[in-house]
C-alpha positions in Angstrom: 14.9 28.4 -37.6 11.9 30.0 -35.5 12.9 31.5 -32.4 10.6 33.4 -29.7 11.6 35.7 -27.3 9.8 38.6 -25.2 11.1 42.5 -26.3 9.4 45.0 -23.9 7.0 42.4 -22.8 5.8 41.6 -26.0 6.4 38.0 -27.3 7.4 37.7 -30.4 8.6 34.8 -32.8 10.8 35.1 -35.4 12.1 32.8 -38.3 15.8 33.7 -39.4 18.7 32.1 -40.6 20.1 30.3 -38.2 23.7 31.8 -38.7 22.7 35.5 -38.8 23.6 37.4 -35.9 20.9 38.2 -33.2 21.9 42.2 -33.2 20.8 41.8 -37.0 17.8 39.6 -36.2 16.2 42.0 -33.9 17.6 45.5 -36.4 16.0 43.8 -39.8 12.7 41.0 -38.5 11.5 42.6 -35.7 
């Protein structure tokens, strides 16, 4: 599942699992 989202003013888009948690999203894909 492809999510965006804007970290320190910087969009970014991420594809992750839709189960994992987002703590673990941002700590391991971004």
């Amino acid at each position: 599942m492809s999510t965006s989202f804007s970290v320190n003013g910087n969009q970014r888009t991420v594809d992750a699992d839709p189960s994992k948690p987002l703590l673990w999203v941002i700590r391991e894909d971004l």
